[in-house]
C-alpha positions as CSV (number, residue, x, y, z in Angstrom):
1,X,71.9,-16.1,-16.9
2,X,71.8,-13.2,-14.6
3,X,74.8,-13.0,-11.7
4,X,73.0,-13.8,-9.2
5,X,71.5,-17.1,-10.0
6,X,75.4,-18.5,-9.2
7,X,77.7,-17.6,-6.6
8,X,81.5,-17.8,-6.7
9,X,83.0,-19.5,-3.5
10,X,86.5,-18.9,-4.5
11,X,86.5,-15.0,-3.6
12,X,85.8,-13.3,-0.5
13,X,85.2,-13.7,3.0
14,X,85.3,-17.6,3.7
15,X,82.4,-17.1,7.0
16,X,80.4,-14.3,4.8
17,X,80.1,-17.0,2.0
18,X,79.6,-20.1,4.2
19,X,76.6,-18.4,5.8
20,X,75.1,-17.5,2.5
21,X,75.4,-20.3,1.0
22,X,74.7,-22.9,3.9
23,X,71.3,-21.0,5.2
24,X,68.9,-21.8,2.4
25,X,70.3,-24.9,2.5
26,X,69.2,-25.3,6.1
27,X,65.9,-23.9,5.3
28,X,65.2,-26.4,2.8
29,X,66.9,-29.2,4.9
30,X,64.4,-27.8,7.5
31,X,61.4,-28.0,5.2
32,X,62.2,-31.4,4.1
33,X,62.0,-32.7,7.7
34,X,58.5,-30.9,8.1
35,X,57.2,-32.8,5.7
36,X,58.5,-35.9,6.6
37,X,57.1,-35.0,10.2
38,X,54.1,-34.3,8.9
39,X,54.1,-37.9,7.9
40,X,54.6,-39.2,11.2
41,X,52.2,-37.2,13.0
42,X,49.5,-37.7,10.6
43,X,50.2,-41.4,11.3
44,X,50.7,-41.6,14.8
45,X,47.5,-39.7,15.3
46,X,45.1,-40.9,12.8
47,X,46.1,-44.5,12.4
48,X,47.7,-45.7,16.0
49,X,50.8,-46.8,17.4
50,X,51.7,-49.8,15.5
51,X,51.4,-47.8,12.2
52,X,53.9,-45.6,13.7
53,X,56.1,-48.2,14.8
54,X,56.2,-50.0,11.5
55,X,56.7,-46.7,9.1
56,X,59.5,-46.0,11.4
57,X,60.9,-49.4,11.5
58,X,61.2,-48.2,7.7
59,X,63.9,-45.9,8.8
60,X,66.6,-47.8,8.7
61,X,66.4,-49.3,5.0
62,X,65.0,-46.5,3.6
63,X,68.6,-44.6,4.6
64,X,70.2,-47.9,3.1
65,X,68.3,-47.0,-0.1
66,X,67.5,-43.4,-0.5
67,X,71.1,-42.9,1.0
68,X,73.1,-44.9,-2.1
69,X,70.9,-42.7,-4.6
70,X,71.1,-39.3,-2.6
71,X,75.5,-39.9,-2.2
72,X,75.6,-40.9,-5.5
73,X,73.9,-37.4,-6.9
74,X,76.0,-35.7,-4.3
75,X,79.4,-37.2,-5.6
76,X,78.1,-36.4,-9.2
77,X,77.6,-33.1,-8.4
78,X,81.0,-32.2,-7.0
79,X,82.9,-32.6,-10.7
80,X,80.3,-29.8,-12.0
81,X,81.4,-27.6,-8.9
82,X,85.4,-28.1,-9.9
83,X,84.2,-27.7,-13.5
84,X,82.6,-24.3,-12.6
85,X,85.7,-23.4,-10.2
86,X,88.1,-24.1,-13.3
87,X,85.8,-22.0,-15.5
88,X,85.4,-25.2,-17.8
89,X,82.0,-25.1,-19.1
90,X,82.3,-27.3,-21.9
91,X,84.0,-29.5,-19.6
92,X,80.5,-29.1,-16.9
93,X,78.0,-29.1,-19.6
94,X,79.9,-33.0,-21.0
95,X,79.4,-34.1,-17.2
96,X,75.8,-33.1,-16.5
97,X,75.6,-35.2,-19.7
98,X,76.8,-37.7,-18.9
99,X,74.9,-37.6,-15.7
100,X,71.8,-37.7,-17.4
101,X,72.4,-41.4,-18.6
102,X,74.2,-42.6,-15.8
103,X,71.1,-41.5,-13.2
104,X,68.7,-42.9,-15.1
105,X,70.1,-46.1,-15.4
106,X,71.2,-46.1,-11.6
107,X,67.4,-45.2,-10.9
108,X,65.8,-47.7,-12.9
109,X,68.1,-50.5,-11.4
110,X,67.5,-49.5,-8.2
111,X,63.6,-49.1,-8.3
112,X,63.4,-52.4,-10.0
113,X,65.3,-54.3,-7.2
114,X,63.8,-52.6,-4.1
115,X,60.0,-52.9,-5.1
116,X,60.8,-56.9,-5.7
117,X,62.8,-57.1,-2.4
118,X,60.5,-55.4,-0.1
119,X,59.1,-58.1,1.5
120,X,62.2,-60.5,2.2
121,X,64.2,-57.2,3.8
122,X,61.4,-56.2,6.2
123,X,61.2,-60.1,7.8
124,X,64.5,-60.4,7.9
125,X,65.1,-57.0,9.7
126,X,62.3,-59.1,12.2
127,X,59.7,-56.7,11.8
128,X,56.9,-57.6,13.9
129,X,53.9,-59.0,12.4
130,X,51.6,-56.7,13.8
131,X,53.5,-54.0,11.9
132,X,54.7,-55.5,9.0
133,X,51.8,-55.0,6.5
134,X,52.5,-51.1,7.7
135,X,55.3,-51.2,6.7
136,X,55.3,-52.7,3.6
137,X,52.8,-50.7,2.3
138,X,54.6,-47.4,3.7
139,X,58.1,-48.3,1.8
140,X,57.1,-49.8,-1.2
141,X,55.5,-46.3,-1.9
142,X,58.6,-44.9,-1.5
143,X,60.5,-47.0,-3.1
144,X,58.7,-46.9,-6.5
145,X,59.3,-42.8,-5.9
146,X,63.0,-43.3,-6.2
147,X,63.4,-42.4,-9.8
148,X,61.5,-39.0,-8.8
149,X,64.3,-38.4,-5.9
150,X,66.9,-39.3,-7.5
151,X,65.7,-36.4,-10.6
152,X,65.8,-33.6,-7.6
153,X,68.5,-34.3,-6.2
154,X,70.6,-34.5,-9.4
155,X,69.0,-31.2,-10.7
156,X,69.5,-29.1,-7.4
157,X,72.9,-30.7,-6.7
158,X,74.0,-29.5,-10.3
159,X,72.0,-25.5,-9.2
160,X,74.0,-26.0,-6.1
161,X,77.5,-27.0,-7.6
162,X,77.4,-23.5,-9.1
163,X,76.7,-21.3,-6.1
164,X,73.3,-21.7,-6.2
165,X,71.5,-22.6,-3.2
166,X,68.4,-20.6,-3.1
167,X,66.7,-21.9,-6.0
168,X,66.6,-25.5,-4.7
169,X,65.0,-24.0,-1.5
170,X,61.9,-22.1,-3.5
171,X,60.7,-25.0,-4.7
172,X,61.1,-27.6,-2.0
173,X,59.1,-24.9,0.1
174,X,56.3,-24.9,-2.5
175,X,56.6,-29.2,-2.6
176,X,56.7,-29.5,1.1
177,X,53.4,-28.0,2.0
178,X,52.0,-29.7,-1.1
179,X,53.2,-32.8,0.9
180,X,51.2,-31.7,4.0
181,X,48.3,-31.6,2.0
182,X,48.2,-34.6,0.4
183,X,48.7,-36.3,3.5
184,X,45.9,-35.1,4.8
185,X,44.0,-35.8,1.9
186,X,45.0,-39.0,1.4
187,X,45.0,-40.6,4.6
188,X,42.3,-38.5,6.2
189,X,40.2,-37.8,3.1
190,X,40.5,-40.9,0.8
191,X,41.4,-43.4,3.4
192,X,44.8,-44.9,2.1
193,X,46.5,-45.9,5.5
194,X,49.9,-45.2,5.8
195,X,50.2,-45.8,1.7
196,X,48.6,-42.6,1.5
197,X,51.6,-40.6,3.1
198,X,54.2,-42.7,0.7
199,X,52.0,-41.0,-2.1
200,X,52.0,-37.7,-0.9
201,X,55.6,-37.9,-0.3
202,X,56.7,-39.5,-4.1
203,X,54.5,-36.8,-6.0
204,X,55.8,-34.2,-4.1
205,X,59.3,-35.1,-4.7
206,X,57.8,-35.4,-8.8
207,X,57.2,-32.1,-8.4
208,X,60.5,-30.7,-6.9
209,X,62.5,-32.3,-9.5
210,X,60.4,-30.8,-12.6
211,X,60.3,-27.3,-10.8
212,X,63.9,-27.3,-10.9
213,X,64.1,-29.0,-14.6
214,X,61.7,-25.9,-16.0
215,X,63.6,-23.6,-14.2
216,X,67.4,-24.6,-15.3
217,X,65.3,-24.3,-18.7
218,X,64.7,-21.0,-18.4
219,X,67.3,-19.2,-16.0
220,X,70.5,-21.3,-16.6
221,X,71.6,-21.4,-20.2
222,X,74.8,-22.0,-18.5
223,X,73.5,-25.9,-18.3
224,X,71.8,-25.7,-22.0
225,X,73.0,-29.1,-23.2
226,X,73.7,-29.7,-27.2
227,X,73.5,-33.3,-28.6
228,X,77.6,-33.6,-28.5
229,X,77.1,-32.6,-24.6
230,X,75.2,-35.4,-23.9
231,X,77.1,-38.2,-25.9
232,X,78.4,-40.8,-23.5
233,X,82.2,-40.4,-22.8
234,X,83.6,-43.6,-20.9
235,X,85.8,-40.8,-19.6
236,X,83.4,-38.7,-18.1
237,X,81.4,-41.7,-16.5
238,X,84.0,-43.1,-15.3
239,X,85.1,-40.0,-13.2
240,X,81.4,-39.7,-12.4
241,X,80.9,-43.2,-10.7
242,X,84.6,-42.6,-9.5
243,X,82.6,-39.7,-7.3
244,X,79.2,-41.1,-6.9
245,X,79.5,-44.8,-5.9
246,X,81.5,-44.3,-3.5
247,X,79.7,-41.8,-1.9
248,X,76.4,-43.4,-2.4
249,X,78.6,-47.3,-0.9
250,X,79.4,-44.5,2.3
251,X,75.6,-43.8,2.9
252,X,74.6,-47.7,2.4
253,X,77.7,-49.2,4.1
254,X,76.4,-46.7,7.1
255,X,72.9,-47.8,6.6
256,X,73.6,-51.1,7.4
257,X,74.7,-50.7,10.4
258,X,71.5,-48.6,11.0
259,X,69.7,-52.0,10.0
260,X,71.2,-53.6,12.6
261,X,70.5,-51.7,15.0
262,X,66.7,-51.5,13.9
263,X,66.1,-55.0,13.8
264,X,67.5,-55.0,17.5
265,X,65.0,-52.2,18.6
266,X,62.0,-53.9,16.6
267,X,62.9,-56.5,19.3
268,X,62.0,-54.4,22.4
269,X,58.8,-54.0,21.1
270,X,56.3,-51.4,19.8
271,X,57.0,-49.0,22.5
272,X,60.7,-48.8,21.9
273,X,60.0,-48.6,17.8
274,X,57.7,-46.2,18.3
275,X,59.9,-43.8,21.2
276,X,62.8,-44.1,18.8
277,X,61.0,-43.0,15.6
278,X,59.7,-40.2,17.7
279,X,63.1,-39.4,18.7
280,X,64.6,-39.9,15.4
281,X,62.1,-37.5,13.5
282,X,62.7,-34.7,16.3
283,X,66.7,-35.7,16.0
284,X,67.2,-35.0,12.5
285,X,65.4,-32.0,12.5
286,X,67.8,-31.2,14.7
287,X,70.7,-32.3,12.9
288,X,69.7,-30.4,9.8
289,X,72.5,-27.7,9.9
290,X,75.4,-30.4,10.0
291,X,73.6,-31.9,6.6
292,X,73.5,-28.5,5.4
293,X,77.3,-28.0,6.6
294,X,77.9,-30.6,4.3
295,X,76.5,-30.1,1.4
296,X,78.2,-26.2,1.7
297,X,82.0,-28.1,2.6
298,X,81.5,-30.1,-0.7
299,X,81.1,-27.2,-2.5
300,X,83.3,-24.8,-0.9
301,X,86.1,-27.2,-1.8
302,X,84.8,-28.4,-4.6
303,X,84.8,-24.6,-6.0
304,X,88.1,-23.6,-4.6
305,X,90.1,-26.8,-5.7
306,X,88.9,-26.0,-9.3
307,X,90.6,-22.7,-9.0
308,X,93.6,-23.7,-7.6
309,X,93.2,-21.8,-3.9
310,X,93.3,-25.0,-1.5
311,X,94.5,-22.6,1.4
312,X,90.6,-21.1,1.5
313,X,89.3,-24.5,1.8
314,X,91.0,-24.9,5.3
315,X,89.8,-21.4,6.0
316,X,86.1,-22.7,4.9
317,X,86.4,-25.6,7.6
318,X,87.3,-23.4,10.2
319,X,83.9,-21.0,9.7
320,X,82.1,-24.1,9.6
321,X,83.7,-25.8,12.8
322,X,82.4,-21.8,14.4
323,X,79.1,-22.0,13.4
324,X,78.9,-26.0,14.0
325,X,80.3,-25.8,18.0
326,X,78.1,-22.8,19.2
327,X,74.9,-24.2,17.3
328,X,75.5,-27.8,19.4
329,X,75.1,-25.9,23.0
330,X,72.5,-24.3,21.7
331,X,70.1,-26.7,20.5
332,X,71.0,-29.2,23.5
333,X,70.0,-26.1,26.0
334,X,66.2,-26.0,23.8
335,X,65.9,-29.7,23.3
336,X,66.6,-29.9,27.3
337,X,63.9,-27.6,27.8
338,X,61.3,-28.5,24.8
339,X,62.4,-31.6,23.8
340,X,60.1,-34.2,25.6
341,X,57.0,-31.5,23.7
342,X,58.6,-32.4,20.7
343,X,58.6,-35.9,20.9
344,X,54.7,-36.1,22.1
345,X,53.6,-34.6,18.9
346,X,54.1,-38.0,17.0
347,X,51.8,-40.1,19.6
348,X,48.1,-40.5,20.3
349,X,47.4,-38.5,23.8
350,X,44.5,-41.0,24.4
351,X,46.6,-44.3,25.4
352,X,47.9,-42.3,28.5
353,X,50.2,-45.2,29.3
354,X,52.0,-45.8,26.3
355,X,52.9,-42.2,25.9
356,X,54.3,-41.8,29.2
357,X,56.3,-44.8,28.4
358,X,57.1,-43.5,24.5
359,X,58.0,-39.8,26.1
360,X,60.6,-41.1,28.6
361,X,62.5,-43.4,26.1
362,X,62.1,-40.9,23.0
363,X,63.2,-37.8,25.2
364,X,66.1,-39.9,26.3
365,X,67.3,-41.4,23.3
366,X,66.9,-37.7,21.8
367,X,69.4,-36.1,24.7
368,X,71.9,-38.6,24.5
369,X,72.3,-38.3,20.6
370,X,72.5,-34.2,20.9
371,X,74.9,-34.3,23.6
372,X,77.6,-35.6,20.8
373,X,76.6,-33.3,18.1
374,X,80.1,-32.4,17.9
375,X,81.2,-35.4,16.5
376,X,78.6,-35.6,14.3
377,X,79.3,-32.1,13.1
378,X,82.8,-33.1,12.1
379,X,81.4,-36.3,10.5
380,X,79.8,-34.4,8.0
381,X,82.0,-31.2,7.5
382,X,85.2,-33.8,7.2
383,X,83.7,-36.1,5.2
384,X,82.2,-33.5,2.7
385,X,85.2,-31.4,2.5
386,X,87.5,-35.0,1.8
387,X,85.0,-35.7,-0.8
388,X,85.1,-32.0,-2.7
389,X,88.5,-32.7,-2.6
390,X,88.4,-35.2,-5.1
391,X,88.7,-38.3,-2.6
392,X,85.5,-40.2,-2.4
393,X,86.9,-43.3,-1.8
394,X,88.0,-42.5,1.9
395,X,83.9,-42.0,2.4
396,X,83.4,-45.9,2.1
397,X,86.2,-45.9,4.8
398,X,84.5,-43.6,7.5
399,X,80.9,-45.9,6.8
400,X,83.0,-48.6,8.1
401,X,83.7,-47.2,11.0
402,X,80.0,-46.3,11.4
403,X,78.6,-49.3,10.4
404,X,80.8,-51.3,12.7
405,X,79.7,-49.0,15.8
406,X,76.1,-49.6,14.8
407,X,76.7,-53.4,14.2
408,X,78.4,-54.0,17.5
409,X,76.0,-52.2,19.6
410,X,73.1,-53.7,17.9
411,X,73.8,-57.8,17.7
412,X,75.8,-57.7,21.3
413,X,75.0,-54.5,23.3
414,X,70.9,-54.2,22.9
415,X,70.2,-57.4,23.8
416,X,72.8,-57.2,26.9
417,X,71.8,-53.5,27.9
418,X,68.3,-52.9,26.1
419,X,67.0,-49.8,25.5
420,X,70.3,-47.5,26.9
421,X,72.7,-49.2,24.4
422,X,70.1,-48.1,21.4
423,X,70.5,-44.2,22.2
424,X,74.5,-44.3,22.6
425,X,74.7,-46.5,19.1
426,X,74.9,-43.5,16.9
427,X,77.5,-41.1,19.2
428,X,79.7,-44.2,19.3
429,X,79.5,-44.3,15.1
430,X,80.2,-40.7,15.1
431,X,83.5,-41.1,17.5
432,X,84.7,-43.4,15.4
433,X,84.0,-42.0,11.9
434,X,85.7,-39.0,13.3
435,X,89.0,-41.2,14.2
436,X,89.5,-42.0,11.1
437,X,88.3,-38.7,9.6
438,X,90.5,-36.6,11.0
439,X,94.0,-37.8,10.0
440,X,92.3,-38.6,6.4
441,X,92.0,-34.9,5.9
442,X,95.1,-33.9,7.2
443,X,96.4,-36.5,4.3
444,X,94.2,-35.2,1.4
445,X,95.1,-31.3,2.1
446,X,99.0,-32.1,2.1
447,X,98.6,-34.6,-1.0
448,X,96.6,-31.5,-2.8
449,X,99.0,-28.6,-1.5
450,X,101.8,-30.8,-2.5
451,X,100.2,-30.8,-6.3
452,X,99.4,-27.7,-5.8
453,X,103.0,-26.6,-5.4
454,X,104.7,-29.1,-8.0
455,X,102.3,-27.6,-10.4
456,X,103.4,-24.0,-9.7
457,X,107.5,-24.8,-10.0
458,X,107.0,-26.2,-13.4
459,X,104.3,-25.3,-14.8
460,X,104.3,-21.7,-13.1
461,X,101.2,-19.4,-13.7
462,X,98.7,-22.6,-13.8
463,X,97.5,-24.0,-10.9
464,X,94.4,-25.5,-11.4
465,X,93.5,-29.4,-10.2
């Protein structure tokens, strides 16, 4: 394996490192939402507003879903990282194992459920009839692509836990505008309604995850895996779903809260679905350098708790908190200007009335939720550094808050307010996540610079978690 293809976090300059390591995260974030744009503006302008509306009344679940599978692949991932930190190979090569067994049991179980369940969730989320059959068809799709997902995201969240962030990015670039095309094809070309763009989107993820299984073939013999290596170990499961679930509970508890709120919008009607999926696409493209913030904290700490140097990972919060504070007046100054341009791209220009009515809500909703990208900054560099710490479990805690926010603003305050009390649900999650996050990391770095420091009076030379 050459020196390149991994990158030690636990030397040099904390912002120098964060940068390199965080950027082809973002452009891969990036990518990922162009596709997943491409979707919605193939949709909105080929097959109408209420095909729009009911993919993006979709949202919500698909978070609830995709989110327990993506956290759980993230919290798996963060043993390899202290693994590599600790310079424990055997020890990484017995986890990515173990992995292998434990993700595909997780996506089988999952798949299985959701494709049974589609139905019963989407009427009791109160999704219009009108767009229900949309819908459906868009999410079961997706749903049966799960086992797909869930094999990229292990693989790149294994490249990543060792430095590697580039590699990911190559092929998601190379999937991505494989998923533009397909969605053309198959909803222009072959006719498949919104179907067509669930297909386009499954294969492509198919694709990602075997790019990045030929590739660790090739490049990392690092992750070479001999038959002892992947013999279950109850230990190493357990400290695996110790990681995972509760990051992968974090995203669903969160998601619920999202569903909440959803089934309230679905009942302002298709203009209100429809401005808030328009917002929401625009939003988290928006958003894309807190995820990528993330996913760096994670391993930052990850990496530098392995080695025994927890004093860098407060330094590795502080570059990101930088970068995370000037990036939030920047993108509110563009979206001020260009946002409402944004937003028009997902609707059909001929129903002149409906998109000025769409444009005013989505532009609105859009505002509001970047004017508190500062909370939602430390929501996911807290949160991801708490986690690399070894400390999952407070993750379920900070969904709580979220999904309480969401849950309060969408049974009392939508139907009281309407559409104002849907674009201030998500800052109010973010505030409160943030209470709670704040004085749990404070906790988490003294716990680990208190073992940190029994370790060195007596066992003195060793400091490693």
């Amino acid at each position: 394996m050459s020196r390149s293809s991994v990158r030690d976090l636990t030397v040099g300059s904390p912002m120098k490192l964060v940068l390199s390591f965080m950027l082809p995260l973002l452009f891969g974030l990036l990518f990922q939402q162009f596709y997943s744009m491409v979707d919605t503006v193939v949709v909105g302008k080929f097959l109408g507003v209420d095909a729009l509306a009911g993919v993006g009344s979709t949202g919500s679940v698909n978070f609830l879903v995709l989110g327990l599978c993506n956290g759980v692949c993230a919290g798996f991932a963060i043993p390899v990282a202290q693994k590599f930190g600790q310079k424990d190979f055997d020890g990484l090569r017995r986890f990515v194992g173990n992995m292998v067994w434990l993700g595909t049991a997780i996506a089988l179980i999952v798949t299985l459920a959701t494709t049974a369940l589609c139905d019963p969730i989407l009427r009791w989320m109160d999704t219009p009839e009108e767009t229900l059959s949309y819908a459906y068809d868009y999410i079961w799709v997706i749903f049966l692509g799960i086992p797909a997902t869930m094999l990229y995201n292990l693989l790149s969240g294994i490249i990543r836990s060792l430095g590697d962030s580039r590699t990911p990015l190559v092929f998601l670039i190379l999937s991505s505008l494989l998923n533009v095309v397909l969605d053309i094809v198959f909803i222009v070309g072959f006719h498949m309604g919104v179907a067509g763009a669930g297909w386009a989107t499954l294969l492509s993820q198919l694709i990602s995850g075997l790019l990045c299984l030929g590739l660790i073939i090739k490049r990392f013999p690092l992750l070479h895996l001999r038959r002892d290596d992947l013999r279950f170990r109850g230990v190493y499961a357990r400290h695996l779903l110790n990681m995972g679930l509760p990051m992968g509970l974090q995203y669903s508890i969160t998601a619920i809260g999202s569903i909440l709120l959803q089934t309230a919008v679905n009942g302002l009607g298709a203009n209100a679905m429809a401005a808030v999926t328009a917002g929401s696409k625009v939003y988290m493209l928006c958003a894309c350098p807190y995820d990528a913030i993330g996913t760096t904290a994670a391993t930052f700490a990850g990496q530098n708790l392995g080695a025994g140097k927890p004093e860098r990972i407060h330094q590795g919060v502080r570059a990101c908190t930088i970068l995370g504070v000037i990036y939030a007046a920047v993108i509110f100054l563009a979206m001020y200007l260009w946002g409402s341009q944004l937003c028009l791209m997902f609707l059909d220009t001929k129903d002149a009335a409906a998109v000025a009515s769409i444009g005013a809500l989505s532009r609105q909703f859009l505002l509001i939720n970047l004017a508190f990208f500062v909370p939602l900054l430390f929501v996911n560099l807290l949160r991801f550094t708490i986690q690399g710490l070894g400390f999952s479990e407070f993750a379920v805690f900070a969904g709580v808050f979220e999904m309480l926010a969401r849950g309060v603003f969408g049974l009392c305050l939508v139907p009281w307010l309407g559409f104002p009390a849907v674009c201030y649900a998500s800052p109010a999650a973010w505030v409160m996540a943030d209470l709670f996050l704040f004085p749990a990391y404070c906790a988490c770095m003294k716990k680990r610079g208190y073992q940190f420091e029994k370790a060195r009076i007596f066992h003195p030379g060793r400091s490693k978690a």
